[in-house]
VOMAR-274175 format. One record per residue (C-alpha): y negated, x negated, z. Coordinates in steps of 0.2 Angstrom, whole numbers, padded with zeros to 4 digits, always signed. Last residue first. Layout:
BEGIN
YXZ;...
// end
This chain:
BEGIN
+0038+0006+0151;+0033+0022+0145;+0042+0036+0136;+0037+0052+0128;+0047+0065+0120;+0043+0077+0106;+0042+0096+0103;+0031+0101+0088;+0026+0118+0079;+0012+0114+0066;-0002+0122+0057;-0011+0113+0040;-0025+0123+0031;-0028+0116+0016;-0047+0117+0009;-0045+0101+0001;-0029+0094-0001;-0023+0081+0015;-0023+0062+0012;-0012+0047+0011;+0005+0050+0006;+0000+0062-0008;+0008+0078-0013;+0009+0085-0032;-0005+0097-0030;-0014+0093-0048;-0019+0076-0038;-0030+0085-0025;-0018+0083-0013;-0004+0096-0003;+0000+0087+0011;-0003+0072+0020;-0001+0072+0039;-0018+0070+0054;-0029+0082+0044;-0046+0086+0041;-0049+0088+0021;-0063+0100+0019;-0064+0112+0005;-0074+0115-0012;-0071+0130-0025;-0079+0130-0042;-0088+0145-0045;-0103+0139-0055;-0114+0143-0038;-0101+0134-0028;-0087+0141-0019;-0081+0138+0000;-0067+0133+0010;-0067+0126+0029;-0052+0117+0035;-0044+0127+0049;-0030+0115+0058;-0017+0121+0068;-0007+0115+0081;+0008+0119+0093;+0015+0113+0106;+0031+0109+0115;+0034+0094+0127;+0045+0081+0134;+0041+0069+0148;+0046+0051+0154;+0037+0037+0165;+0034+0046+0181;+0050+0055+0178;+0056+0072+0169;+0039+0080+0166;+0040+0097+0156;+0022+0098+0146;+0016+0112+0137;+0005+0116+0122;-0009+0124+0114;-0019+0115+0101;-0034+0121+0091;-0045+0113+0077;-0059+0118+0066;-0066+0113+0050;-0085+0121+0047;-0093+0121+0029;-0109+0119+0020;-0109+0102+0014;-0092+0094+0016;-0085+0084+0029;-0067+0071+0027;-0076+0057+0021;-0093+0062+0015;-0094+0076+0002;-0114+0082-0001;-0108+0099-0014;-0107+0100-0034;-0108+0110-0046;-0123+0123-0042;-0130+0111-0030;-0127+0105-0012;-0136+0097+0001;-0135+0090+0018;-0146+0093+0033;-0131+0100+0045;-0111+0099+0044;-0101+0107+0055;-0085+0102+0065;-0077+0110+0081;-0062+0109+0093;-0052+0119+0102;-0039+0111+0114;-0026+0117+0125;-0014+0109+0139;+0001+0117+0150;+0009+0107+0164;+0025+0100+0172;+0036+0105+0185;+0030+0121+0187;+0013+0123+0182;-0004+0113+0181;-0017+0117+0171;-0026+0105+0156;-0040+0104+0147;-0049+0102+0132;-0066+0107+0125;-0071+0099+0110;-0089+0098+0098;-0094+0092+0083;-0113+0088+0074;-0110+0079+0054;-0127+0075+0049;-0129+0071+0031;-0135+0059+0019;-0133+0062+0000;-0152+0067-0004;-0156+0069-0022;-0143+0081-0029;-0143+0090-0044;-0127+0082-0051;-0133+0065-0047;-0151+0059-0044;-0155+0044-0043;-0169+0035-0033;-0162+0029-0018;-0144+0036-0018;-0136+0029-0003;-0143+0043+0009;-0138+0041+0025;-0123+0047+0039;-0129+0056+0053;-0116+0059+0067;-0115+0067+0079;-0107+0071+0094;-0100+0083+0109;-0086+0080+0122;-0079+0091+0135;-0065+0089+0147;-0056+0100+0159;-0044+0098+0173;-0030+0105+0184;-0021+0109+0201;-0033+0096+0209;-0050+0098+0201;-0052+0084+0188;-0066+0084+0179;-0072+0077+0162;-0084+0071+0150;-0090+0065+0136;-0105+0061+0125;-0107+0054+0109;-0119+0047+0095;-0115+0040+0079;-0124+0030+0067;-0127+0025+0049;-0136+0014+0036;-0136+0013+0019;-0135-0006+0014;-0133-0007-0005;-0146+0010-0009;-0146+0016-0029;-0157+0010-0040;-0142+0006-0051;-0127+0015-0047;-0114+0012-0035;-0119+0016-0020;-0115+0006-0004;-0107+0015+0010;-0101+0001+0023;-0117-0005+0021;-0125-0003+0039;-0113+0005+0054;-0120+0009+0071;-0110+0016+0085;-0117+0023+0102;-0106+0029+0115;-0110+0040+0133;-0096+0044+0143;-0093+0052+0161;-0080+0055+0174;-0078+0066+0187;-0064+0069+0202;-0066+0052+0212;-0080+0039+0203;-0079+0039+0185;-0095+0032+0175;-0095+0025+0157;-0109+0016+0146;-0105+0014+0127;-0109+0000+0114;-0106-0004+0094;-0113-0014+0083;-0108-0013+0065;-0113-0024+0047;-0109-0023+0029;-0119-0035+0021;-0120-0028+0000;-0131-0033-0014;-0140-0024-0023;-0136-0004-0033;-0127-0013-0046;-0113-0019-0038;-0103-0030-0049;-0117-0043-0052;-0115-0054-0036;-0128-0067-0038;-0133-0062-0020;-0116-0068-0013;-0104-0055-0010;-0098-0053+0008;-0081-0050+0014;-0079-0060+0033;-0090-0048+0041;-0089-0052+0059;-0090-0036+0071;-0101-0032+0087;-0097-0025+0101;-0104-0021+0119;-0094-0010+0134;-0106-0006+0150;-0099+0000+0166;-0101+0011+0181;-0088+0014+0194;-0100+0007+0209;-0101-0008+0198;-0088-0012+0187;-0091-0030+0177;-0099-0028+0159;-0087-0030+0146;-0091-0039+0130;-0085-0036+0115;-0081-0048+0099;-0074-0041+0083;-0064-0049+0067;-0053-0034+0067;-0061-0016+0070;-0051-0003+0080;-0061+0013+0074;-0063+0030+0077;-0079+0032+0067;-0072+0036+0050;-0083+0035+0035;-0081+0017+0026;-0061+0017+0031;-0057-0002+0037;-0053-0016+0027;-0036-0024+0027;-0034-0041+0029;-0029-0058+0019;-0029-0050+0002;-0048-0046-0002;-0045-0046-0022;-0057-0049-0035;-0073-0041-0042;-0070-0022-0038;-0083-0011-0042;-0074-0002-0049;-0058+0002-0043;-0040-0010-0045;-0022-0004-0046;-0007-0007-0037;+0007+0002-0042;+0014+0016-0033;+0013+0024-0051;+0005+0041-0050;-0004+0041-0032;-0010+0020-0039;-0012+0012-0022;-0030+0002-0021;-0039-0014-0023;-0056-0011-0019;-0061-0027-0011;-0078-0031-0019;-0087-0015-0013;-0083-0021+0005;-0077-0015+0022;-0078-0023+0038;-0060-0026+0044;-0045-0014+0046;-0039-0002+0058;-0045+0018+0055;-0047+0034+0064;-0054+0049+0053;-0070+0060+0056;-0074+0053+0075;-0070+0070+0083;-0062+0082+0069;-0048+0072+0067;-0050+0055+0078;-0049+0062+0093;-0046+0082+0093;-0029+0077+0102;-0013+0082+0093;-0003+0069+0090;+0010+0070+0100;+0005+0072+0120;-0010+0068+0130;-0021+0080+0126;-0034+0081+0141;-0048+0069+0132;-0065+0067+0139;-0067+0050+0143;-0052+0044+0133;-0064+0047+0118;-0076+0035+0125;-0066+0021+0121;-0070+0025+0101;-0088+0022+0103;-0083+0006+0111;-0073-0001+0099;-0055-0001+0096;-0050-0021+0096;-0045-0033+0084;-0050-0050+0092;-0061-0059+0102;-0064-0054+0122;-0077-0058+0133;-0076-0050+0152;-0089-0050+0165;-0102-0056+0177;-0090-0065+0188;-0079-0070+0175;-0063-0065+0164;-0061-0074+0146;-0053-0067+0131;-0039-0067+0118;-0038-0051+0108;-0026-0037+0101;-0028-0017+0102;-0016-0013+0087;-0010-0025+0072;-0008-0040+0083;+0009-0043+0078;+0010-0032+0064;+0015-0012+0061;-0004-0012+0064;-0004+0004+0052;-0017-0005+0040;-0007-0021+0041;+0007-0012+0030;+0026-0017+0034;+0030+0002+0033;+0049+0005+0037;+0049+0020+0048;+0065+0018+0057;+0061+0034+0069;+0058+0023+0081;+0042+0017+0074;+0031+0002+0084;+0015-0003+0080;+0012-0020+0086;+0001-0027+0103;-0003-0045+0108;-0014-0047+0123;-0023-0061+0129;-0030-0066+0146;-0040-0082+0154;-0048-0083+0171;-0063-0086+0179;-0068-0084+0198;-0069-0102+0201;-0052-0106+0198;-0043-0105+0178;-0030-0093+0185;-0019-0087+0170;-0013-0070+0162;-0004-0064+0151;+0000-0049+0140;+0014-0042+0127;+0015-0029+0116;+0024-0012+0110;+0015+0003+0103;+0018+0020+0098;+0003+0029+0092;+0010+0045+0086;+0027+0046+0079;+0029+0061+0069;+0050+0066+0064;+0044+0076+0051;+0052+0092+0044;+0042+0102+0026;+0032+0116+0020;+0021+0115+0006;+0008+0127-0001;+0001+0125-0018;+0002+0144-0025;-0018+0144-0019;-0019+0129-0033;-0028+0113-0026;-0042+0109-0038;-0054+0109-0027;-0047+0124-0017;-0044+0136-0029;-0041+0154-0025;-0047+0150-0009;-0031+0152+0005;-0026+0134+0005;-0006+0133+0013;+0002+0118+0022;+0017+0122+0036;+0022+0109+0046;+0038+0109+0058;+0037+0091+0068;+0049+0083+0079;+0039+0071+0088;+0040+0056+0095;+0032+0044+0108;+0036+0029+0113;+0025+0019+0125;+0025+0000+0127;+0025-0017+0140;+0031-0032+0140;+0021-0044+0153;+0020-0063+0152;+0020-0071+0171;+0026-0086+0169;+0044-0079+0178;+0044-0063+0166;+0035-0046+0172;+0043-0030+0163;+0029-0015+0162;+0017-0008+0174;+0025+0008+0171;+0012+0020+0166;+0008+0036+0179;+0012+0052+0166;-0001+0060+0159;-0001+0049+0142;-0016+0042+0133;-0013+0032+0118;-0027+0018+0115;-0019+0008+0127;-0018-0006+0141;-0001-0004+0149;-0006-0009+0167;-0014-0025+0179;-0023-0031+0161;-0036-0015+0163;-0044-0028+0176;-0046-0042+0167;-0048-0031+0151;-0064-0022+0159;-0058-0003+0165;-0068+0012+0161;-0058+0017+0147;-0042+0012+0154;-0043+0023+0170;-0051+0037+0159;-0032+0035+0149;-0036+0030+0130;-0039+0043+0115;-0034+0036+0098;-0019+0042+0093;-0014+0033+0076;-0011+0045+0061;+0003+0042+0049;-0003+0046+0033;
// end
């Protein structure tokens, strides 16, 4: 998987669109000053970062058997890792009385010639931050395909501005995803063995027009969404979302036996930066984007997020923190399956980041932490929810330099290494998390996937990449 940076600049997290449309409006943060891009004659802007990384990756699982992951079931292998990269284009116009209208238009961009035409990497017009909107007097409304508010509040605290190697989407936020509201109905899926497609229960028909979004992840750029943006007052502001839900089953569906599904999310935050300090508070709440599939089970599960970020500059250097958690439900209602009853869980992380001046450029680390709380496991089987699992701790570092050629230009070294927690069940079987940002060694007898990491894997990477604005 090619993992989107998610974290944004604390200028753009606080900024509405009107006024975040002066400058490259991203969901990649980068510490050097942004071009204001290439303005044509009607006033249309180009704008985009580049940002690649050559990328030494070693994969290893230390349990004897980590979920069916054989300890001999290491990998190491070259990437050339393109985190985030973006190009689009922006207007403005000048409707009178204080209003006027905006859009944005942004697609995933790979100079390292990956050809990957799938909507779910926004390698389409539109397939990253996109939206048409209005500017006013008591704010900005804006339709489109958007990261939500929740996940603007990343770029509160982040300092880990280069690669991919920011806390933000790994072990903050679970996984990052782009996609619609998702739906039991559209499970049409990627056959590991085959490449073909393939159909999952309870799948009725196929959801061809859009790609739905990851049911666990909480870094999100959701299409079909509308958010409003409260003006900036005294360097506070307030970001509201909601999300249309254009797969829904009617209530004579019959493939799901647990009811009928609505997916629903809402999502806000309330940010604050005036001078050196800045601060983040987000809330996200999902409803039926985990529906169970047995009978008796619970359709419309319902789950939330809660973070808080922060950051301070102090000349020579800064430091950010963030903390959060999220409590996923139980979707089994009244079933009970391989000893377990309650399913939910509360997944609490943490990051500290910052960065130090020296030279000509400047050094950055990051240590980052996930647990799991008020879960439950049994003597085969543990509560596993996306990429956490019951009982075990993932954990993230980052250590790196900066060597800053321009205002718009900079190369860097860093490294990276992701602990996943490992553990054995009462039966002896052996159970892992799966953080990651690359695929490696997978479940599927260890012959690699595209599309996740093993569990238990531990992944460590040496980079050095270049970064470009414009």
């Amino acid at each position: 998987m090619n993992k989107k940076l998610i974290v944004a600049a604390v200028a753009a997290a606080v900024a509405g669109p009107g006024i975040a449309l002066a400058q490259p409006v991203s969901n990649t943060p980068t510490s050097i000053v942004p071009s204001p891009g290439v303005a044509s004659s009607n006033g249309i802007t180009l704008y985009g970062r580049l940002d690649e990384t050559i990328m030494y990756d070693k994969f290893s699982a230390s349990a004897p058997s980590a979920a069916g992951v054989s300890a001999a079931a290491s990998l190491k292998k070259g990437d050339i890792y393109s985190p985030g990269n973006a190009m689009g284009v922006r207007g403005r116009e000048d409707l009178g009385g204080g209003t006027s209208a905006w859009f944005q238009l942004e697609i995933g961009v790979w100079p390292s010639e990956r050809l990957d035409t799938s909507t779910v990497t926004g390698n389409n017009w539109g397939g990253r931050n996109s939206a048409i909107g209005l500017t006013t007097g008591i704010g900005d409304i804006m339709l489109g395909n958007w990261d939500t508010p929740y996940k603007q509040v990343f770029g509160v605290w982040n300092s880990v501005t280069s690669g991919g190697f920011s806390a933000a989407g790994i072990t903050m936020g679970g996984a990052d995803s782009t996609g619609a509201l998702n739906s039991a109905y559209c499970g049409n899926t990627v056959s590991n063995a085959t490449g073909s497609i393939v159909q999952t229960a309870p799948s009725a028909a196929t959801c061809a027009t859009e790609v739905t979004a990851s049911s666990t992840a909480w870094s999100r750029r959701i299409n079909n969404s509308v958010q409003y943006w409260t003006p900036i007052m005294g360097g506070f502001q307030v970001k509201l979302m909601t999300a249309m839900a254009p797969y829904q089953a009617p209530s004579s569906a019959t493939g799901l036996l647990s009811g009928t599904q609505k997916p629903q999310e809402y999502s806000a935050n309330a940010t604050w930066a005036r001078g050196p300090l800045s601060l983040g508070l987000g809330y996200d709440y999902h409803k039926g984007l985990r529906p169970s599939t047995l009978a008796g089970g619970e359709a419309n599960p319902k789950d939330s997020a809660v973070q808080l970020g922060a950051k301070w500059n102090f000349g020579p250097g800064e430091i950010g923190a963030g903390y959060e958690v999220i409590q996923y439900g139980n979707n089994l209602g009244t079933n009970t399956v391989a000893g377990i009853t309650d399913n939910g869980m509360k997944v609490p992380t943490y990051v500290l980041n910052g960065r130090w001046n020296i030279g000509p450029g400047a050094l950055f680390g990051s240590y980052s932490a996930s647990d799991t709380k008020s879960c439950s496991t049994s003597n085969t089987a543990a509560t596993t929810i996306g990429t956490a699992v019951c009982g075990l701790k993932a954990k993230m570092y980052t250590l790196g330099y900066d060597y800053v050629l321009s205002k718009r230009t900079k190369m860097y070294l860093a490294y990276n290494k992701i602990d996943n927690g490992q553990g054995t069940l009462a039966n002896g079987s052996a159970i892992g998390t799966t953080y990651y940002y690359i695929a490696g060694p997978a479940t599927n007898n260890g012959n690699g996937n595209a599309g996740g990491n093993g569990a238990g894997v531990d992944v460590t990477t040496y980079g050095f990449g270049i970064q470009h604005v414009f």
